[in-house]
N, C-alpha and C positions, 0 to 999 in steps of 0.2 A: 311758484316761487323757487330758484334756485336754490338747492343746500351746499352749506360753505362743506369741501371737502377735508377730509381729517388730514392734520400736521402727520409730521414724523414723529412727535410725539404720543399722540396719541395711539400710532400704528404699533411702538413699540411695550407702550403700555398694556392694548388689548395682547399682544403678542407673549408678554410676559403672563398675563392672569391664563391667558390660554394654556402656557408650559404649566402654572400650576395646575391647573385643573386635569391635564394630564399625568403628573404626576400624581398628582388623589388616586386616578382611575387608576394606574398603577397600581400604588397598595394596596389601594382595595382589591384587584385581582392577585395580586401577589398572596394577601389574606385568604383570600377564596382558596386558591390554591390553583390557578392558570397560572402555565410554563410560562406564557410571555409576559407575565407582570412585572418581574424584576425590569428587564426591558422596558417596558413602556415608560414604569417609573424614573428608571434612569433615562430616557430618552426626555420625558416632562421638564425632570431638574434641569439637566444641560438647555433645553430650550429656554426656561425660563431663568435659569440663572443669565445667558448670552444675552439673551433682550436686555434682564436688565443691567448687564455693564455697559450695554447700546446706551441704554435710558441715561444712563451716571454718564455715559462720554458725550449725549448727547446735552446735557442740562452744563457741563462744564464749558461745551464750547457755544451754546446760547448766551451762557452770563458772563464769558470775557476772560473766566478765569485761566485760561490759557496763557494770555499772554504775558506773563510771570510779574503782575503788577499787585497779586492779592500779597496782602501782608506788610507794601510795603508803603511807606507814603512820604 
């Protein structure tokens, strides 16, 4: 049985929990007390922050809201 392949949605979403959980490991070694954990953690946020304004820009131009018709009627 074929599997249906994942949207862009969804790539951006694992993409995003991904940045967090790099960021976790971050702190947690930032905690520990490993040099590269500030790094990592800042490298987590930034990914996962990016994804998800992918995510918000992509959920804006699947629902239409683009074309400057919200709000007005």
């Amino acid at each position: 049985m074929p599997m249906k392949s994942w949207g862009h949605r969804e790539r951006l979403v694992g993409l995003c929990w991904f940045g967090a959980l790099v960021a976790l490991c971050g702190v947690t070694a930032t905690v520990s007390g490993v040099p590269a954990g500030p790094g990592l953690a800042l490298a987590g946020t930034v990914l996962g922050c990016w994804e998800a304004v992918g995510l918000w820009l992509w959920s804006v131009y699947a629902t239409g809201s683009r074309d400057g018709s919200r709000g007005r009627r």
